[in-house]
Steps between C-alpha positions, in 0.01 A plus 500: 500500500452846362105400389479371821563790709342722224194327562509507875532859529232532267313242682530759807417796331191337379393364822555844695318641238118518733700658790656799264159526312359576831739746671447904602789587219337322194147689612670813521655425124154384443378813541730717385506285175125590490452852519875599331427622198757375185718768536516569837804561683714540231646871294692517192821691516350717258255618784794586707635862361835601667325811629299184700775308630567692825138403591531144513696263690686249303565162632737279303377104538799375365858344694733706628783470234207609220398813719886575528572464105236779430161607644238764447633792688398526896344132474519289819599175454292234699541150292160362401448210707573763819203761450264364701782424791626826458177728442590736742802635230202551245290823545140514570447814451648606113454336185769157466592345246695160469720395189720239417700405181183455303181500700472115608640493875370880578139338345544243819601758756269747412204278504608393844528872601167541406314198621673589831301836458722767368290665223781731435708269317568427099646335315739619243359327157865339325683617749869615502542416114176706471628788670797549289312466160293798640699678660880390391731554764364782678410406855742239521726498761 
């Protein structure tokens, strides 16, 4: 029974596959894929300086009861599956950059961001984890 529903899902995916080949958000991936170049969007914490940190807005991609165990000090919290529902919380007009634990779900959210157009936006290479070997503690809140 398992197999069987395994392969009907699949089945689905595979048939809707023409229609989602076809729609405005895989061009606009399409081209953003294109002209991106390998290691765009993303900054190491070691680019970040604390004399820097002021000058950026943080937003933290993961849940809630992460951001409330520790965060990078002044980060917003907006859970990565919500950017693009809640862009109006992310700034247009200053640097961003989105983190999670290690890079994987703010790599998601910050692709989103900027497909959807917001050139401001990185992502922070490791993440969290990163962070802390660079930086230890300091801007943690």
């Amino acid at each position: 029974m398992k197999h069987t529903l395994t392969a009907l899902a699949l089945a689905g995916l595979t048939a809707s596959a023409p229609v989602l080949a076809e729609s405005p958000a895989v061009e606009a991936m399409e081209e953003y894929l294109m002209f991106a170049g390998a290691h765009a969007g993303i900054i190491l914490p070691a680019q970040l300086p604390p004399e820097e940190w002021d000058n950026v807005t943080f937003i933290d991609t993961r849940d809630a009861g992460q951001f409330e165990a520790g965060h990078i000090t002044g980060a917003r919290h907006v859970e990565w599956r919500e950017v693009l529902s809640r862009r109006d919380a992310i700034p247009a007009d200053r640097p961003v950059i989105v983190y999670c634990n290690t890079g994987s779900l703010s790599a998601q959210a910050g692709f989103a961001l900027r497909v959807a157009g917001m050139d401001n936006v990185r992502i922070l290479q490791g993440g969290l984890e990163a962070w802390r070997a660079e930086h230890g503690e300091a801007g943690i809140d």
